[in-house]
C-alpha positions as CSV (number, residue, x, y, z in Angstrom):
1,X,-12.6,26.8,-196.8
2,X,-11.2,27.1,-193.6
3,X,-9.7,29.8,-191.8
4,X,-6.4,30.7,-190.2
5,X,-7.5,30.8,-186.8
6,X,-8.5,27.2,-187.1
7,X,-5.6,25.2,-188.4
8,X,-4.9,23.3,-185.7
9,X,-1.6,20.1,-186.0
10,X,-2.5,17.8,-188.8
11,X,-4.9,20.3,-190.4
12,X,-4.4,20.1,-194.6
13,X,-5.0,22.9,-196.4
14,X,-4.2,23.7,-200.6
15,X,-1.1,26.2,-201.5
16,X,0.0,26.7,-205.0
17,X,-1.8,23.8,-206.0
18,X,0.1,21.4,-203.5
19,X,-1.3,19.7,-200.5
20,X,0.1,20.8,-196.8
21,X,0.2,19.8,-193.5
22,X,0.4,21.6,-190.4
23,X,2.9,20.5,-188.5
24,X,3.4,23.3,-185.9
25,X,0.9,26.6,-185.8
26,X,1.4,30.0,-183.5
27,X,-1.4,32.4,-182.9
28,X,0.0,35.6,-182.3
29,X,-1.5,39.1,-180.9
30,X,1.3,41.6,-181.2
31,X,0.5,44.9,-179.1
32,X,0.5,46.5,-182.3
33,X,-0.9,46.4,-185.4
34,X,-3.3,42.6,-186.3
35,X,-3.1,39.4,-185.5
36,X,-1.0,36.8,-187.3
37,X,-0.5,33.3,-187.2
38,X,2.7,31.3,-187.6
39,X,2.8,28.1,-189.6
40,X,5.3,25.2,-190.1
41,X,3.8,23.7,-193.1
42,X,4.8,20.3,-194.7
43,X,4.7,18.9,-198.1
44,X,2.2,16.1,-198.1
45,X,3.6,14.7,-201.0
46,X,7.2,16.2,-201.1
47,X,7.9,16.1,-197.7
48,X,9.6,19.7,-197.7
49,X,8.9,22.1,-195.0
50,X,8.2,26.0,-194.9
51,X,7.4,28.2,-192.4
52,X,4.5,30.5,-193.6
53,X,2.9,33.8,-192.2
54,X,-1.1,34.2,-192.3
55,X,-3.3,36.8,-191.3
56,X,-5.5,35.6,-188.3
57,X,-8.8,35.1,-190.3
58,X,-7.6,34.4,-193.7
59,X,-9.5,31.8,-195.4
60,X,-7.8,29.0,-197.0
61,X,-8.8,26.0,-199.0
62,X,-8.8,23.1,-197.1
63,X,-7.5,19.9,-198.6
64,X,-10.1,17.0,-198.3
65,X,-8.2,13.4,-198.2
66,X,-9.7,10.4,-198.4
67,X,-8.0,7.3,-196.4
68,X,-8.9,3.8,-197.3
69,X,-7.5,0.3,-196.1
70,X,-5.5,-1.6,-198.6
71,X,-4.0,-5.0,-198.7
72,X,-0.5,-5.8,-200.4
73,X,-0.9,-8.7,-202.7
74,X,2.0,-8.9,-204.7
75,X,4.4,-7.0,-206.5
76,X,5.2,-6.7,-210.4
77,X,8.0,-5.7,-211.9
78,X,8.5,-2.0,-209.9
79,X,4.5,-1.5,-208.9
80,X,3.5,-2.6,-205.6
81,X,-0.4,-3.9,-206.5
82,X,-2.7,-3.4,-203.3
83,X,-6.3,-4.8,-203.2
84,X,-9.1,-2.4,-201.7
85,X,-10.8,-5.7,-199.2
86,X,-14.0,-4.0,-199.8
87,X,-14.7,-3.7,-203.4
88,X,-11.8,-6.1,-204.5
89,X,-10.2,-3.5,-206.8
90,X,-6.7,-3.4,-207.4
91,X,-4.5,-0.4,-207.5
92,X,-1.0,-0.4,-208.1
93,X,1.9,2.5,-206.6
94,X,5.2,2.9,-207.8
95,X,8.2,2.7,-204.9
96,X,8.0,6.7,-204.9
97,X,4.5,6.5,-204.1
98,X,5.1,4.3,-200.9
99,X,8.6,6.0,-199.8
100,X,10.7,4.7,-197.1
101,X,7.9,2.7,-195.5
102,X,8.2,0.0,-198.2
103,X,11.4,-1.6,-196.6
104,X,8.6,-3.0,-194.1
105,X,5.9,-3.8,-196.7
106,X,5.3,-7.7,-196.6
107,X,2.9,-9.7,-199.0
108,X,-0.5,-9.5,-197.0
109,X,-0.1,-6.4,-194.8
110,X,-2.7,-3.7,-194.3
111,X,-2.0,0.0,-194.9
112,X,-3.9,3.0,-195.3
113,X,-3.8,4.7,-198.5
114,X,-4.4,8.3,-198.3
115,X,-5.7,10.1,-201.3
116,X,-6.5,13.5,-203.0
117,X,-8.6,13.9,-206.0
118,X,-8.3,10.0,-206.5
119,X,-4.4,10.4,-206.7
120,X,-2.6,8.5,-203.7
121,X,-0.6,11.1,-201.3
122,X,1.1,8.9,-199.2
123,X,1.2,5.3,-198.1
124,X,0.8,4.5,-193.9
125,X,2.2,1.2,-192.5
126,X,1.2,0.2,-188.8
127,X,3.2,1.6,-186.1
128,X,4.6,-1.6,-185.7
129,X,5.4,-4.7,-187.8
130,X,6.3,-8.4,-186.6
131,X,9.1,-9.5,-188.8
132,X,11.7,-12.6,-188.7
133,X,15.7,-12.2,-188.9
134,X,17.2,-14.0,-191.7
135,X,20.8,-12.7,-191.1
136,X,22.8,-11.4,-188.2
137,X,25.9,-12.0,-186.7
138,X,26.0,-15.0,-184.2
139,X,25.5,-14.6,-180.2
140,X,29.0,-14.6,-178.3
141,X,28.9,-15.9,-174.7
142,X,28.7,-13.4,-172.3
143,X,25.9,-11.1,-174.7
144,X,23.7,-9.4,-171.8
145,X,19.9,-8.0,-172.6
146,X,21.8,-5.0,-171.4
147,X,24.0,-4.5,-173.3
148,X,25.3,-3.4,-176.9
149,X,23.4,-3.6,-180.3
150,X,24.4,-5.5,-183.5
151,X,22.5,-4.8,-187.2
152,X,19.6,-7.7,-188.2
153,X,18.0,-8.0,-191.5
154,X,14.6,-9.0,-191.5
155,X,12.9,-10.6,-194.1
156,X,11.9,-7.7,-195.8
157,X,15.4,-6.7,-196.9
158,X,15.2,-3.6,-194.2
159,X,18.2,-3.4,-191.6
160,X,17.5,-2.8,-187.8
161,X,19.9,-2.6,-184.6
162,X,19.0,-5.4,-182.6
163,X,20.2,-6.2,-179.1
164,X,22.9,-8.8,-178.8
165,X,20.8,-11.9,-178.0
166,X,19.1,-12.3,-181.1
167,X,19.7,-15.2,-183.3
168,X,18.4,-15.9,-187.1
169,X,15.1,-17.2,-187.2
170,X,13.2,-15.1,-184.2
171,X,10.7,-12.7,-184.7
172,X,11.2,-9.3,-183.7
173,X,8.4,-5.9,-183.2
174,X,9.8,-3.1,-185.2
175,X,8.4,0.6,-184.8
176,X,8.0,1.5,-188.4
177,X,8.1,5.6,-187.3
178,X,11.9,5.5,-186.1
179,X,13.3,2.0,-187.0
180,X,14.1,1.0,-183.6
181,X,13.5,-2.9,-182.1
182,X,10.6,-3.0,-179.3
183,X,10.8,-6.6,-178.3
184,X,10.8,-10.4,-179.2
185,X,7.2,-11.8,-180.6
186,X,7.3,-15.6,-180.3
């Protein structure tokens, strides 16, 4: 149990039966009448968001996850089967499971798994990934590292703007939060 006074950004805590992160909290001492605190809770699984009122000391259950480090192996049919590098196990997700990270899931890349009563929550790929460009359009003479953007598809089947230089066949850094190219890798 934990109590309203301590959810703090990131905190989980159980509502209706569903797992919730704080996203944004407000402790709040009207003049009048008891404390309160403010909540912008999100969906752990579902991603939704709702804003939720709690009186300051009100004890709530707090969601234990568990995270573990999983390796992509290979996929089969619609499952994505990850290997657990410490007791060799294999668990498979579905494409729901992993969400919009698995446009940047390659065959041999690390994630963390979080968990909740042995069910997977949600799937986190590194901040960044190194991928190679197997279509774009060409460079024209004259393209500047200043200027415009043109769209890239890497070799996980994901688009990405990419500056004008870029031909196929380079490897590029790709933040994985937002989309966006961070630099050439060689």
């Amino acid at each position: 149990m934990i109590s309203s006074n301590d959810f703090r950004t990131g905190t989980t805590i159980l509502l209706d039966g569903q797992v919730w992160r704080v996203v944004e909290f407000l402790h709040v001492k009207p003049g009048k009448g008891s404390a309160f605190v403010r909540t912008k809770l999100k969906a752990v699984q579902g991603g939704s968001v709702v804003e939720k009122t709690f009186r300051a000391g009100e004890m709530m259950p707090q969601a234990q996850l568990e995270k573990s480090t999983l390796q992509h192996t290979y996929m089969e049919v619609d499952d994505y089967v990850f290997m657990n590098m410490e007791s060799f196990e294999e668990s498979r997700l579905t494409a729901a499971q992993i969400g919009d990270g698995r446009k940047y899931l390659k065959e041999g890349m690390a994630v963390s798994v979080i968990t909740f009563d042995g069910k997977p929550l949600e799937v986190e790929l590194p901040n960044s990934v190194v991928l190679e460009v197997t279509q774009t359009d060409p460079g024209v003479k004259g393209d500047t590292a200043t200027g415009g953007t043109k769209p890239a598809i890497v070799e996980t089947g994901a688009q990405v703007m990419v500056p004008l230089f870029i031909t196929i066949g380079e490897k590029i850094k790709i933040d994985t939060r937002n989309d966006s190219y961070l630099g050439r890798e060689s």
